[in-house]
C-alpha positions as a Markdown table, in Angstrom:
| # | Residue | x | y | z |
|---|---|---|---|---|
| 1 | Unk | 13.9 | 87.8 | 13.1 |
| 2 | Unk | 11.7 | 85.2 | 11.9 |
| 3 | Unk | 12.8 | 82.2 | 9.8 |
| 4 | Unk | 11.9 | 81.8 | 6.7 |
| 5 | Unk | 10.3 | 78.6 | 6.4 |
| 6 | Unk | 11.3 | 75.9 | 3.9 |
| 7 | Unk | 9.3 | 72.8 | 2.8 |
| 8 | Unk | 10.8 | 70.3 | 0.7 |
| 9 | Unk | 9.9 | 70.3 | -2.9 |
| 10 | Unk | 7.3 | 67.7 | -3.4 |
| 11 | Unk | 8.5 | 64.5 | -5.5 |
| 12 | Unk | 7.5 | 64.4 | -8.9 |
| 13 | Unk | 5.0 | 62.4 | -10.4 |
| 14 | Unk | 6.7 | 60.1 | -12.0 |
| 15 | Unk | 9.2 | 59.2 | -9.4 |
| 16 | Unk | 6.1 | 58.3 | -7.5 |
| 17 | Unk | 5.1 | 56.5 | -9.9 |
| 18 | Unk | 8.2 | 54.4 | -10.1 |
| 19 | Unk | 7.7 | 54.0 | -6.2 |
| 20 | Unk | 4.3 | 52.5 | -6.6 |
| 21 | Unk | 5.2 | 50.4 | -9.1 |
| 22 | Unk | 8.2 | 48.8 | -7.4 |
| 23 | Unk | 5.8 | 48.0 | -4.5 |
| 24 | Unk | 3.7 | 46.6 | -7.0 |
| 25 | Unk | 6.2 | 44.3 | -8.4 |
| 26 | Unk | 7.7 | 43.7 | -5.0 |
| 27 | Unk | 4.0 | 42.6 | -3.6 |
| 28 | Unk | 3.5 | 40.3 | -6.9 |
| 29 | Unk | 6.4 | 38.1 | -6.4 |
| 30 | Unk | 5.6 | 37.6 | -2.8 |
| 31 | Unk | 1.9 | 36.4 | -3.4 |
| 32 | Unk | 3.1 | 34.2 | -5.9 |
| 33 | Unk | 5.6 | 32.7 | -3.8 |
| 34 | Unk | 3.3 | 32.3 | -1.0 |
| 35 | Unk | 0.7 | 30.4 | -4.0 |
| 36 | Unk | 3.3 | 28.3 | -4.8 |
| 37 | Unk | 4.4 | 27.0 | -1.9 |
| 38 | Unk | 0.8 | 26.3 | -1.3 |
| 39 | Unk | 0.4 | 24.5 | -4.3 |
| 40 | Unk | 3.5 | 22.2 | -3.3 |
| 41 | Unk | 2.4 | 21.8 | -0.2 |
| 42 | Unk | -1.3 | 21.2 | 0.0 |
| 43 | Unk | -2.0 | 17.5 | -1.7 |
| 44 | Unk | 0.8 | 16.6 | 1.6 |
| 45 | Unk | -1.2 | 18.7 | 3.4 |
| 46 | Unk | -4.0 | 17.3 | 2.8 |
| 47 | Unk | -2.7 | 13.6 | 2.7 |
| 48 | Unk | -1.9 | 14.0 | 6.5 |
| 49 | Unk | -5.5 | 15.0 | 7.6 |
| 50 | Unk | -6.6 | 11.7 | 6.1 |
| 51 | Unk | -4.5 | 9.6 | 7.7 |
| 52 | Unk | -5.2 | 11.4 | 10.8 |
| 53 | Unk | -8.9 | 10.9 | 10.3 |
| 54 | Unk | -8.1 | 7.4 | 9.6 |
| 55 | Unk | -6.0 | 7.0 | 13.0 |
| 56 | Unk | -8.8 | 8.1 | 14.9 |
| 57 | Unk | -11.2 | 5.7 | 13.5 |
| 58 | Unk | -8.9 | 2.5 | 13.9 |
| 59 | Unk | -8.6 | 4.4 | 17.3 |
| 60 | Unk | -12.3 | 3.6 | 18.1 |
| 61 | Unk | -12.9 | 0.4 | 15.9 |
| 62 | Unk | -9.8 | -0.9 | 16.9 |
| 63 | Unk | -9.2 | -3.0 | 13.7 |
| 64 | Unk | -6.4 | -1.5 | 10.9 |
| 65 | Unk | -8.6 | -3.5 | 8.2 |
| 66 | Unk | -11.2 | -0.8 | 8.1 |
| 67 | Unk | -13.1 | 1.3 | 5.8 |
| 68 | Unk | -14.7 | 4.3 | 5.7 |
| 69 | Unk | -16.5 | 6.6 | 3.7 |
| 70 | Unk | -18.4 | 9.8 | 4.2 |
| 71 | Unk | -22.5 | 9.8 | 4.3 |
| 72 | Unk | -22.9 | 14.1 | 5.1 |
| 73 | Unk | -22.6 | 16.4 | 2.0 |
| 74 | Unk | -18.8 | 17.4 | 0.9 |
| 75 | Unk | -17.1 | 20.0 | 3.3 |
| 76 | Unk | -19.4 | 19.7 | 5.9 |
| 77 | Unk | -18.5 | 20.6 | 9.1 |
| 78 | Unk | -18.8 | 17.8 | 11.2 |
| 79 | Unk | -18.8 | 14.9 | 8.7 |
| 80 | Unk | -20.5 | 11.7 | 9.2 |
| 81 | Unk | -18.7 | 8.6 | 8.1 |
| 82 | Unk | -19.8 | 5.1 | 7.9 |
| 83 | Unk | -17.8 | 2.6 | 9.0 |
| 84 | Unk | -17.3 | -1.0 | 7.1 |
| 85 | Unk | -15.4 | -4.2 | 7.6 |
| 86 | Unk | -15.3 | -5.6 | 3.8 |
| 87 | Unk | -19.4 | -4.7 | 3.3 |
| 88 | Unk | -21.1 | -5.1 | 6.3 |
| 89 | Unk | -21.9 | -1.5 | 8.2 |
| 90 | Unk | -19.9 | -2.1 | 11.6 |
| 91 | Unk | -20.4 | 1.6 | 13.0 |
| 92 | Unk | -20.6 | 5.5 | 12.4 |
| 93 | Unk | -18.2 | 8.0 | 13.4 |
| 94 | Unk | -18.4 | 12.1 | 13.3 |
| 95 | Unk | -16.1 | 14.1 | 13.4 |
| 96 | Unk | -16.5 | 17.8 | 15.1 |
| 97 | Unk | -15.3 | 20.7 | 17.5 |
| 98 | Unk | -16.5 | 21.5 | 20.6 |
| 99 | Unk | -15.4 | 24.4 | 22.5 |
| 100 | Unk | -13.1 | 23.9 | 25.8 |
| 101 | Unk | -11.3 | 26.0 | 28.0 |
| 102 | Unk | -8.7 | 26.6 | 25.9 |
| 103 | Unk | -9.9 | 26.3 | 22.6 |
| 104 | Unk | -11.2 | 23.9 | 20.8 |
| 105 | Unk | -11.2 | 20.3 | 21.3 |
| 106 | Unk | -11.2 | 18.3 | 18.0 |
| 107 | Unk | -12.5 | 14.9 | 18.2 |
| 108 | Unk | -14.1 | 12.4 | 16.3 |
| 109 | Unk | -16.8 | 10.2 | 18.2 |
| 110 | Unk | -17.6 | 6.7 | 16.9 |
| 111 | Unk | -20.7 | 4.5 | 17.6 |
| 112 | Unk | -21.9 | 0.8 | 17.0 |
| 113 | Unk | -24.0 | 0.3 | 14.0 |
| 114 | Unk | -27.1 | -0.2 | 17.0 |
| 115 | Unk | -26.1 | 3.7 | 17.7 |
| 116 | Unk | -24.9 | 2.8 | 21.2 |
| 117 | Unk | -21.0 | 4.9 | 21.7 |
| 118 | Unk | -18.0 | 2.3 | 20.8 |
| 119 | Unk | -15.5 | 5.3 | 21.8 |
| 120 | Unk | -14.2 | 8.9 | 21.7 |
| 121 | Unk | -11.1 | 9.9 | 20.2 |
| 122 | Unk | -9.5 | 13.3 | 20.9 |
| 123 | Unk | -7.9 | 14.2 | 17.8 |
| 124 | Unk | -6.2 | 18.0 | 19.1 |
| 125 | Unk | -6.3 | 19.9 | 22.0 |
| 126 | Unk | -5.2 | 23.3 | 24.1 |
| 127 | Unk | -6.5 | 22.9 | 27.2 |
| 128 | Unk | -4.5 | 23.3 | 30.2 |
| 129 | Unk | -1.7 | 20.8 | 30.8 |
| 130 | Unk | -2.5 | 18.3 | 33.7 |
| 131 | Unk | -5.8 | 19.6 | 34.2 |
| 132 | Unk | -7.9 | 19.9 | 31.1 |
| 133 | Unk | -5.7 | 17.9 | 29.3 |
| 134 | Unk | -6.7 | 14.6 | 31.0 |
| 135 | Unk | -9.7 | 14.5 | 29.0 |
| 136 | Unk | -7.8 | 12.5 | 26.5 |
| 137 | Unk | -7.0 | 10.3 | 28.4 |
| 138 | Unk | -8.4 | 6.3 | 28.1 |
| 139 | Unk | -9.8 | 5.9 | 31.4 |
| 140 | Unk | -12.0 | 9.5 | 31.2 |
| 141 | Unk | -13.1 | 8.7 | 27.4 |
| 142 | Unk | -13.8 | 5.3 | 28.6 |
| 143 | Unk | -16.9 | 7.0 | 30.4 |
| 144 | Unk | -18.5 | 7.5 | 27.5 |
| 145 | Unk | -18.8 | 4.1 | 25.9 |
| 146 | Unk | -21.8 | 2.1 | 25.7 |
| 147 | Unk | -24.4 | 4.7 | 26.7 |
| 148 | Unk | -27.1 | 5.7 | 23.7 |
| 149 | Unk | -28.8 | 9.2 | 23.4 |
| 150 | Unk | -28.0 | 12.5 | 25.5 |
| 151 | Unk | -26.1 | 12.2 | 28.4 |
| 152 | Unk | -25.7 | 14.6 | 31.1 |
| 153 | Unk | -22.8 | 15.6 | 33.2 |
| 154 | Unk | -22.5 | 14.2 | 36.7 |
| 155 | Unk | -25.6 | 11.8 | 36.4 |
| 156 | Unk | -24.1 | 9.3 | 32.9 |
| 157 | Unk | -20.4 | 10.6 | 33.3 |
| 158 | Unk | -18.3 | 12.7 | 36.2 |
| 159 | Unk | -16.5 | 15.5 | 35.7 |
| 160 | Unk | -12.4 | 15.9 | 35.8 |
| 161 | Unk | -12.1 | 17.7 | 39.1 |
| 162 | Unk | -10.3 | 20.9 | 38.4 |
| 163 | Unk | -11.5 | 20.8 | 34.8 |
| 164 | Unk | -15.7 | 21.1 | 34.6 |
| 165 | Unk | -15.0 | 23.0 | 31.5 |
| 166 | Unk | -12.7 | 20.7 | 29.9 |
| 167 | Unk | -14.8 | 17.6 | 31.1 |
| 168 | Unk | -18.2 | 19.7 | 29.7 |
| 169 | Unk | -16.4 | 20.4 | 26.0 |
| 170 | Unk | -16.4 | 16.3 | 25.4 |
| 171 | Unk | -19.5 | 15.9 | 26.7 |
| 172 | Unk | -20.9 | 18.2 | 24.8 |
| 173 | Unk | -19.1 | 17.4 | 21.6 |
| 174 | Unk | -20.4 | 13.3 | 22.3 |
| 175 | Unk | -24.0 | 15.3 | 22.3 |
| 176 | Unk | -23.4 | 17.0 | 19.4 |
| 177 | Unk | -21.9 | 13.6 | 17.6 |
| 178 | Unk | -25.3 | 11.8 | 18.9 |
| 179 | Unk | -27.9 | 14.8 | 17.6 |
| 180 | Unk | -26.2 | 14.5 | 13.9 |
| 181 | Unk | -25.5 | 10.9 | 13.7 |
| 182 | Unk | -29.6 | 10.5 | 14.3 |
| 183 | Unk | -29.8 | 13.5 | 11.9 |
| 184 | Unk | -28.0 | 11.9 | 9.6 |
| 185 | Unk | -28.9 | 7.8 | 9.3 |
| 186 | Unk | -32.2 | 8.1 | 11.5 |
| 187 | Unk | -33.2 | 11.1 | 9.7 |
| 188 | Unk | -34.3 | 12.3 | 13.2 |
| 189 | Unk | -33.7 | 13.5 | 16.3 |
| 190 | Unk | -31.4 | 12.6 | 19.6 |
| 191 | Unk | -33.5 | 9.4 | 21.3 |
């Protein structure tokens, strides 16, 4: 004998409605719990990447009595800032990302007012501890000060052995920094 078969009674509209709207409500007070703490949080958000900013530059400049302020357009993507000591122009820096092994490497590159590299900050990075990571340290960044214009990997600085990749992301980045700072207050292209 064959089974009869049953299927359940489908739900009525309104109790489907009263689903959906529960949802509804549900999914409300979540998004405006997630904009609120937002809202709390962002101005101390934002407070920190100043300072962080900041810390770089004094990195570089080496002097807490500095003073910056931006020359690029607001939000850009690698800023330009130019550096003072009470009025007088003492140096640039930029700011920017340059892809490493691990991600990418956040850095902020400053340069004497002449255009020639004062120093290299690494601000954040993921690279591989012991290895990539030891392109933060002073003695590699040192490398990079003094030299103007493009520079090129095993020829104006050596590479971390064990970490080409690494080593290649700060170069490139320095590049980078060099191409928009002449962009920027030369108005022209890497010298």
């Amino acid at each position: 004998m064959r089974r009869k078969e049953t299927s359940k009674p489908a739900r009525p509209v309104p109790e489907a409605l009263g689903v959906g709207a529960r949802l509804l409500i549900v999914c409300a007070v979540v998004a405006a719990v997630v904009s609120g703490v937002h809202a709390m949080t962002d101005s101390r958000y934002q407070q920190n990447l100043t300072e962080e900013k900041r810390q770089a530059i004094v990195r570089i400049f080496g002097s807490e009595t500095i003073t910056y302020r931006t020359l690029s357009g607001e939000g850009d993507a690698e800023p330009v800032y130019e550096v003072l000591e009470g009025e007088n122009v003492v140096g640039y820096c930029v700011e920017l990302a340059s892809p490493g092994f691990g991600g990418d490497i956040s850095m902020t590159v400053g340069f004497e007012a002449d255009g020639s590299i004062l120093g290299v900050s690494i601000v954040s990075l993921s690279e591989t501890p012991g290895l990539g990571s030891r392109v933060q340290e002073a003695a590699y960044l040192d490398l990079y000060k003094g030299p103007c214009g493009t520079l090129t990997l095993g020829e104006d600085v050596d590479a971390i052995a064990g970490a080409t990749v690494s080593s290649r992301a700060v170069l490139n980045g320095v590049n980078r920094a060099v191409e928009i700072l002449n962009r920027t207050v030369k108005g022209g292209e890497a010298q």
